[in-house]
Structure formats: C-alpha cells, structure tokens
C-alpha positions in Angstrom: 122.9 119.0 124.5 126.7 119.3 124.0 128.9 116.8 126.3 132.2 117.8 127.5 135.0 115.7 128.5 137.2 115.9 131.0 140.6 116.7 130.5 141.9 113.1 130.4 140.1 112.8 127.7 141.0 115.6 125.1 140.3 113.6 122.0 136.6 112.6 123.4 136.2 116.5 123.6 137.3 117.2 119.9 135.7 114.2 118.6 132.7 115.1 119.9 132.6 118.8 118.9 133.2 117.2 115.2 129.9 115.1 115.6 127.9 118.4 116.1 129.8 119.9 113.7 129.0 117.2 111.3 125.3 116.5 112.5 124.4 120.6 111.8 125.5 120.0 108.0 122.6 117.4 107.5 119.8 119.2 110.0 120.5 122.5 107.8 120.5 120.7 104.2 117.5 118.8 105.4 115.5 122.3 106.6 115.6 123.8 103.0 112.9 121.6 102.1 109.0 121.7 103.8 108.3 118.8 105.8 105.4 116.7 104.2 103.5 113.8 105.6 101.6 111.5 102.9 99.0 109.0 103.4 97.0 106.5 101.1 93.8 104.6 100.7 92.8 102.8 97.6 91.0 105.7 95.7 93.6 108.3 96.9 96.8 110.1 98.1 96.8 113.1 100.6 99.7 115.4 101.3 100.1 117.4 103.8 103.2 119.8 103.5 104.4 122.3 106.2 104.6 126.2 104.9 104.5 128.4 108.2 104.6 132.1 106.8 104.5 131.5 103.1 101.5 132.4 101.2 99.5 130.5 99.0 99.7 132.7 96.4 103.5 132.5 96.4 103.5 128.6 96.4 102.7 126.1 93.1 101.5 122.3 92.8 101.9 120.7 89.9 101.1 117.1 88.9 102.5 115.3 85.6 100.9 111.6 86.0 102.0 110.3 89.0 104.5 113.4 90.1 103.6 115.7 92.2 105.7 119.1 92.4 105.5 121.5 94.9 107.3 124.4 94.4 107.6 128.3 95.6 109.4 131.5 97.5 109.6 132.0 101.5 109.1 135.3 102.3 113.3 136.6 103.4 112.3 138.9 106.2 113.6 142.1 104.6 117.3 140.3 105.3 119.2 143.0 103.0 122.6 140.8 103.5 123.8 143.0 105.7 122.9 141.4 108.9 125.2 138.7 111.1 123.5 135.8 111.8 123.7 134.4 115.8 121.1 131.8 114.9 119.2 130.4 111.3 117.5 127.6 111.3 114.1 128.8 109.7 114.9 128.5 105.7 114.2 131.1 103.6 113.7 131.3 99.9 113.0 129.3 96.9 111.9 125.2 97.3 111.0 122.3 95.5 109.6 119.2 96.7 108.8 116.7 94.1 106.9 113.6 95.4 106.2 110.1 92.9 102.9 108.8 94.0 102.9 105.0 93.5 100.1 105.1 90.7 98.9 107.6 88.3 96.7 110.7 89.7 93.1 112.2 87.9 95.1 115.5 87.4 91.8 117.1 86.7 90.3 115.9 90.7 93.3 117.3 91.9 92.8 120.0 94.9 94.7 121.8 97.4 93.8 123.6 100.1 95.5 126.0 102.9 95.4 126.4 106.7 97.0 127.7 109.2 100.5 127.3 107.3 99.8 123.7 106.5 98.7 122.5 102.6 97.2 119.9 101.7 97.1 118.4 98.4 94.1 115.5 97.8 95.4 113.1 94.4 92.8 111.1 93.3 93.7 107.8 91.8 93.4 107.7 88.0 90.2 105.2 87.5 92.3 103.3 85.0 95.2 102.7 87.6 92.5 101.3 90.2 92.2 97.8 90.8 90.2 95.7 89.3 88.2 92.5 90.4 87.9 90.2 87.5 85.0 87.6 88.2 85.8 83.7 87.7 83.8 82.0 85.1 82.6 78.2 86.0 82.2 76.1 83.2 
C-alpha cells in the first residue's frame, strides 16, 4: 500500500517513497534465503525449510556436530539474461542456510524428507548431550 501526500506536503511524499525504497532492499536480501521453521523437544530438533520448485536431488544437508547446512541451486527458468524484469520477487539460484542447533546432533539418526516443496530435516540429540538425572545418595 503506497501513501501519497498531498501537495502541502511534498517532503511526506518523498520521504515516504524513500521508506519503500529502503524497505524493498531488506524484503529482497531477506528472499535469497528459504524460509525455515525449527522446533525442539528434549530428544530432538526438526526443520522444516521452504523449497517450492527445487528438487531434492538439486538440494544438500549437511551436519558437522551441532551445524546444520542446507545448501543447493533453484532451478532459473531458462532466464538467458536477456529478459527485462517488471516484477522478481521469487529468488533463483544458489543458497545456503546454516543453522547452529543448541546441542550436539547423532549425525548418523539424521533424516530428511521432501513434500510438496517443503523439507524437513529430523536431528536427533547426541545421547551424550542429553540430560542427565543424577540420583541423591542419603547417608
């Protein structure tokens, strides 16, 4: 929604023009990377990251300890360069999302799976990075 002052108010007018200017810098930096929700419980992490149109094959998860790296290509559409944009706000190409989990993952329980262009990524916490209940002794 664009607002548009009057002519008393010029400034207002180029002020706010300069706000959606400003504002489209951030919503287009913060498009380039997939949108991933993350939840917890005490044995695991599960991520959920957004990849409409890209497929599975073209995408990698890797996990060092408690980093999880998702990484891979969005198809470009045939764009040859040669085309003048009115409108781009899907991203296309090459992204990396790296995510550090709050403890360390079983890298080996790791799995992902894919559906209808959302993955999601199941991290099992490492057993030695659970918690622990250490019984009281009574003399």
């Amino acid at each position: 929604m664009r607002l548009t002052a009057t002519r008393e108010w010029p400034l207002l007018d180029e002020l706010m023009r300069f706000q959606e200017e400003f504002n489209s810098l951030f919503d287009n930096r913060v498009r380039e990377y997939p949108a991933m929700n993350v939840w917890m419980s005490d044995d695991k992490a599960v991520v959920d990251v957004e990849l409409p149109g890209v497929q599975p094959g073209d995408v990698e998860v890797t996990v060092l300890e408690n980093t999880l790296t998702v990484s891979g290509n969005r198809p470009t559409d045939g764009d040859d360069g040669k085309r003048t944009w009115f409108k781009r706000e899907r991203p296309l190409g090459e992204f990396r999302r790296t995510l550090e989990l709050p403890f360390a993952v079983e890298a080996d329980k790791v799995a992902a799976s894919y559906r209808n262009g959302i993955l999601r990524i199941t991290l099992p916490r490492a057993q030695a990075d659970k918690p622990r209940t250490v019984p009281i002794e009574t003399a």
